[in-house]
C-alpha positions, 0 to 999 in steps of 0.5 A, spaced: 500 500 500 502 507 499 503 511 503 498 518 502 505 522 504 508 520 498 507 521 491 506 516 486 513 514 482 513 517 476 517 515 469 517 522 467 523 528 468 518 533 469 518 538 475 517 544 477 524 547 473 523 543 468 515 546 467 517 552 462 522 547 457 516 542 456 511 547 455 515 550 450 516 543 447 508 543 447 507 549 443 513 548 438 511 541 437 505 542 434 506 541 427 506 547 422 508 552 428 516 553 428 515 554 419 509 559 421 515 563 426 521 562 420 516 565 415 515 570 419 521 572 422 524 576 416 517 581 416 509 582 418 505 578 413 498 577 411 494 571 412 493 570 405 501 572 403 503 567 410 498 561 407 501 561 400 507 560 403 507 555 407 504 550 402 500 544 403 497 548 411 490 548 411 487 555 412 484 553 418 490 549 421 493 556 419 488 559 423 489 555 428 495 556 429 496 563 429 492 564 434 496 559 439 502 563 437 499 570 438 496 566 446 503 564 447 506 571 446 510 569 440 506 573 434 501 580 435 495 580 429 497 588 427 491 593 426 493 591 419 490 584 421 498 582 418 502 578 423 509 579 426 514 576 431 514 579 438 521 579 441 519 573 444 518 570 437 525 574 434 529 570 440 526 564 437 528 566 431 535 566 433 534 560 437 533 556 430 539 558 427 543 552 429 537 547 427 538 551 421 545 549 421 545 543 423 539 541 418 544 543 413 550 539 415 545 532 416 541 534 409 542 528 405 541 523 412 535 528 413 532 527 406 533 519 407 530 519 414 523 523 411 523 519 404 523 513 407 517 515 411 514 517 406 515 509 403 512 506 409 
């Protein structure tokens, strides 16, 4: 029997310190968000010009995730109804530049890895 004083055992590396990095995991995982950020990330864009860019994104998932990006504080919807990257949404711009790089190193293993998830 457990004691009441003890929590159960548990099988993730979550804690208090670590609440931040997840959250963050959460949000950046999702997909489409980190190619929202990179579009925007040069200069404001409007809905229509931001979903030309992004291919096959549907316009609601699209919506969607505008929307969650703006709650995080990581875009603002400009009076103009363009979206442009906060300091927050700058700072992770930066933050990418070594995925981009490490992107770039790894190309041909990258390629391999996505086509043959495509073939399966």
């Amino acid at each position: 029997m457990r004691s009441a004083s003890r929590p159960p055992p548990s099988n993730s590396r979550a804690d208090a310190s670590t609440a931040p990095l997840l959250a963050a995991m959460d949000l950046l995982g999702q997909r489409w968000i980190l190619r929202v950020v990179w579009e925007l990330e040069p200069g404001p864009l409007g809905f229509l010009e931001l979903r030309r860019r992004m291919g096959n994104c549907s316009s609601s998932m699209l919506s969607t995730r505008l929307q969650g990006l703006v709650e995080a504080g990581v875009l603002i919807k400009r009076a103009d109804k363009s979206y442009e990257v906060t300091t927050a949404g700058r700072e992770l711009g930066v933050a990418l530049e070594p995925v981009w790089q490490w992107a770039e190193r790894w190309a041909g293993s990258l390629e391999r890895a996505a086509n043959a998830e495509q073939d399966s």
